[in-house]
N, C-alpha and C positions, 0 to 999 in steps of 0.2 A: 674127624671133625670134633672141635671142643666145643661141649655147651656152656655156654655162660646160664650163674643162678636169676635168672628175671623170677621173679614172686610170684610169675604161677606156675613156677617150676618147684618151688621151696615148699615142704611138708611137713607138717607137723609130727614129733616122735609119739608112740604109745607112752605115757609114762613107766610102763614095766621095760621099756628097753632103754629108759635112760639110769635105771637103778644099776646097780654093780653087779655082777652075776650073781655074786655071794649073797646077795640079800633078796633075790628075786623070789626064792621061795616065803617070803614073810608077806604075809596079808597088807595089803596097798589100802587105805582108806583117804577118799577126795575127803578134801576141806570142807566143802559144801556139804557133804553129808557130818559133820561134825558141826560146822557153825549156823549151815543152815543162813539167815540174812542178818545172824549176830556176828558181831566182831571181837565175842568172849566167849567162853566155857571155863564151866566145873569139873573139875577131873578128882574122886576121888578116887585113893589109893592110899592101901593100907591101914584106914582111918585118918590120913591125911589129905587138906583139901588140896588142889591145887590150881589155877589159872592160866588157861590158853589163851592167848589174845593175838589177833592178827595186830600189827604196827600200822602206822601212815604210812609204810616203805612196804607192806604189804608181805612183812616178815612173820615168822612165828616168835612168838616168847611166852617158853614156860616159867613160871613163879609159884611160890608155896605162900 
């Protein structure tokens, strides 16, 4: 017998098994621990500044 997907059938993935194999060992860090209830950060690196910002599409964009 086939089950059809009704929505209390459908699950959410861990995000570690939506990563590629190859990259599962690299440290996973939520957004939320990074933006916290802002919609920017400061990234330095190397003595350069840089800016994280989530978009209105609710995308990443890094900038120098």
């Amino acid at each position: 017998m086939a089950s059809s997907n009704t929505p209390d059938q459908i699950t959410t993935m861990d995000p570690c098994e939506e990563v590629a194999p190859a990259l599962r060992h690299l440290p996973l860090v939520e957004s939320t621990d990074l933006f916290g209830d802002k919609r920017e950060v400061q990234i330095s690196h190397r003595g350069e500044i840089y800016r994280l910002r989530i978009t209105a599409q609710q995308k990443l964009i890094l900038t120098k």
